[in-house]
C-alpha positions in Angstrom: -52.9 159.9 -16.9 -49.3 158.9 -18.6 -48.4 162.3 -18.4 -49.4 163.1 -14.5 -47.3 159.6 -13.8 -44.4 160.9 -16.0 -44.6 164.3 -14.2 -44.6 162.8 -10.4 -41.8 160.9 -11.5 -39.5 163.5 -12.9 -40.2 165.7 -9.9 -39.5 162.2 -7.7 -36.3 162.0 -9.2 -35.2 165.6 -8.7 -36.1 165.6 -5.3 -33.9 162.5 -4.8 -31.0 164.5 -6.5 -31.4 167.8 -4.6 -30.9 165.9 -1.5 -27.7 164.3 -2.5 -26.3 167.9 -3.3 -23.8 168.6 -0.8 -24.8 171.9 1.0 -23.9 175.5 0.2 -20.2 176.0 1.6 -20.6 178.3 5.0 -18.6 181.6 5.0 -17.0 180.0 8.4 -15.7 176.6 9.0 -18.6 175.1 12.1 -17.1 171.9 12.7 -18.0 170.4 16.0 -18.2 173.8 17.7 -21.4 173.8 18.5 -21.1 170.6 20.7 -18.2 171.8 22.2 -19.7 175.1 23.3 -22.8 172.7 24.8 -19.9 170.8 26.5 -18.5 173.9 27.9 -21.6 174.9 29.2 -22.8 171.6 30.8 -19.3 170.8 32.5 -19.0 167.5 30.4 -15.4 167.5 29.8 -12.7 168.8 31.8 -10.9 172.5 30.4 -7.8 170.4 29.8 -9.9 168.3 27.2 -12.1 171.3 25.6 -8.8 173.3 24.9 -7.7 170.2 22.8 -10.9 169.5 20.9 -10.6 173.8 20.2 -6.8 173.3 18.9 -8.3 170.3 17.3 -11.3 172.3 15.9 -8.5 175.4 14.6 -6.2 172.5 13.1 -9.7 171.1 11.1 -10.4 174.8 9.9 -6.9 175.1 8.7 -6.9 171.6 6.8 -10.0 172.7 5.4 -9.0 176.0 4.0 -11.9 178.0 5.9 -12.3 180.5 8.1 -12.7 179.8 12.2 -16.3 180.7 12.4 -17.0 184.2 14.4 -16.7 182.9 18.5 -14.5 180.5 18.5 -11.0 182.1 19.2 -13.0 184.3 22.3 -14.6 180.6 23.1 -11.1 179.2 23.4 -9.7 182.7 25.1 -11.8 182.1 27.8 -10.9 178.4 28.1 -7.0 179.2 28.3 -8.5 181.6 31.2 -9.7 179.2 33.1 -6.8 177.4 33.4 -4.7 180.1 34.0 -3.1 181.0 30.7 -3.9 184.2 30.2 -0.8 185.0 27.8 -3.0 182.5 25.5 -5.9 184.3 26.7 -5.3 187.6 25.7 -3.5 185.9 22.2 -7.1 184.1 21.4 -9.0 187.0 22.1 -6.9 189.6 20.0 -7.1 187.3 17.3 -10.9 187.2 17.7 -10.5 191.2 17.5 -8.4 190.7 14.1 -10.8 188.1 12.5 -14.2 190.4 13.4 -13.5 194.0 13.9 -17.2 194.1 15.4 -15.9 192.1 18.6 -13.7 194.5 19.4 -15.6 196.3 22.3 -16.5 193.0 23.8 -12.7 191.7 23.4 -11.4 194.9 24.7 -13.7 194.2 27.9 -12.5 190.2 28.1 -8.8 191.6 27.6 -9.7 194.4 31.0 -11.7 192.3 32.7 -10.4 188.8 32.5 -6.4 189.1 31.4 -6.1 192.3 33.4 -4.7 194.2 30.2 -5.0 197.8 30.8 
């Protein structure tokens, strides 16, 4: 019996200590992003607003010494598009093209389509 109670406990205590561990470090810096695409897509703040939290979002990256996750400079792209800015448009989404050589197909249509690059 002292041993099953010793045994519980030990495994009690390691349990307590894995979930203190901080988690694995992510390839890309997340941040908020998530909430602010669910913000985009529910209208909740203006495009004014969401273009600062991005900047804001790029600055935390930066501070943090990680990479913008994959999305987020198209994400932003498309809000500079919205407002009109489509020199930062096309600027956001060529960096997207630099950061993930795989988006290139899909930026190349956003730079066509939506910044009226050739």
């Amino acid at each position: 019996m002292k041993h099953i109670l010793t045994t519980a406990v030990i495994a009690l205590l390691l349990a307590a200590c894995a979930q203190n561990k901080p988690a694995k470090n992510s390839l890309y810096y997340w941040g908020d992003f998530n909430k602010q695409q669910y913000q985009t897509l529910n209208n909740a703040l203006t495009p004014q607003e969401q273009i600062a939290n991005m900047e804001k979002y790029f600055l935390d990256a930066q501070s943090n010494y990680a990479k913008a996750a994959p999305g987020t400079h198209a994400h932003l792209g498309m809000l500079y598009a919205k407002v009109g800015n489509l020199a930062g448009a096309k600027t956001q989404f060529e960096m997207e093209k630099q950061a993930f050589p795989e988006s290139a197909t899909y930026m190349n249509f956003l730079l066509k389509n939506v910044v009226g690059e050739k």
